[in-house]
N, C-alpha and C positions, 0 to 999 in steps of 0.2 A: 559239351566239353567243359565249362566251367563249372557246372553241376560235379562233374567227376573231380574236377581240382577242388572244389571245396571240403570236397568230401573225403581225397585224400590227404588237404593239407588240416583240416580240421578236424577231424575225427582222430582215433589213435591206432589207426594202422602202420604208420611208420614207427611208432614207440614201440608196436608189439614185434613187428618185424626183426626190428633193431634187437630186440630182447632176446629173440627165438634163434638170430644167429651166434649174440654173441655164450647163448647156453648151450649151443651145441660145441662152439669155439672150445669154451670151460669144461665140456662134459670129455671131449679129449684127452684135457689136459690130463683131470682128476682119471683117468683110462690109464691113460702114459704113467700119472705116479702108482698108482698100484698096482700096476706091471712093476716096476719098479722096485716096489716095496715087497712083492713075493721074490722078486728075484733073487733079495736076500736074507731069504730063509737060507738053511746052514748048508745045504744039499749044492745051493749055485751062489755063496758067496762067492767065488771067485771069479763071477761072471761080470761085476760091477759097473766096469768101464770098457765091457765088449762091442762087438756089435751085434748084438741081438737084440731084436726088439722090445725086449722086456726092461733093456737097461737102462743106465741115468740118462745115456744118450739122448734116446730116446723121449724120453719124461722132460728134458732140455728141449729138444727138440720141439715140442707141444708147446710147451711154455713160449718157446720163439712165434710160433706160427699164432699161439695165440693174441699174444703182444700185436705184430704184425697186425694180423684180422681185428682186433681192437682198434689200431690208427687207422687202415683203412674204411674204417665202417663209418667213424667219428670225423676224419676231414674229408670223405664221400660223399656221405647219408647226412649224417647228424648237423653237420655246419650248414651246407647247403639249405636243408628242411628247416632248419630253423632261421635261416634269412627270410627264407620264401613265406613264411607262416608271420613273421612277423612285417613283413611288406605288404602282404593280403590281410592280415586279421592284427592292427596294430593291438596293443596291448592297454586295458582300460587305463584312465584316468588314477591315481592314487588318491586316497581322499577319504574322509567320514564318509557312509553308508549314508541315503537317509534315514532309517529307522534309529542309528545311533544318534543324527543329527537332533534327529524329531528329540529321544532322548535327553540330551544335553541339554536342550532348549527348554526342558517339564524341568530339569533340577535347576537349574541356573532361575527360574520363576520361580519354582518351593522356596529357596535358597532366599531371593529380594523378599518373598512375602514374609517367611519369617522375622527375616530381622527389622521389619515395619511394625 
């Protein structure tokens, strides 16, 4: 079992999960506005604010649910997963690299030798 929590909290399964719902969320929406936007072609201007599914209503409508599924995914999935990832896999130290270390250390000695 801890084998699988590693592997779920550390690997990028919940990132892509995360990704794949909320692009279906958006793929929706962008459905709803171009319903939307044939609707007013000059044939069914007058349909604007009906209730047919082609309308602003509708393209609203998306928008809403999409919003929605955005908060719910993020104080669900996203807050949650990222406590948990960071109580099991704290987050390294900030700090010079040793290779940058090592680095600094070759110019900081050119630097004394020359001006000797």
């Amino acid at each position: 079992m801890t084998g699988f929590r590693n592997f779920v909290l550390r690997g990028n399964l919940v990132e892509i999960a995360v990704g794949l719902i909320m692009a279906l969320a958006f793929a929706s929406v962008v459905s709803a506005f171009v319903a939307w936007l044939t609707a007013l072609l000059p044939e069914s201007a007058s349909n604007l604010f009906s209730n047919d599914p082609n309308s602003f209503g509708a393209f609203l409508n998306a928008v809403i649910a999409f919003l929605l599924m955005g908060a719910v995914v993020y104080f669900l999935v996203v807050m949650p997963y990222t406590r948990a990832k960071e109580r099991r896999f704290p987050a390294e130290e900030t700090g010079t690299p040793a290779d940058v270390a090592l680095l600094e250390e070759i110019r900081d000695l050119l630097r004394a030798n020359r001006s000797v």
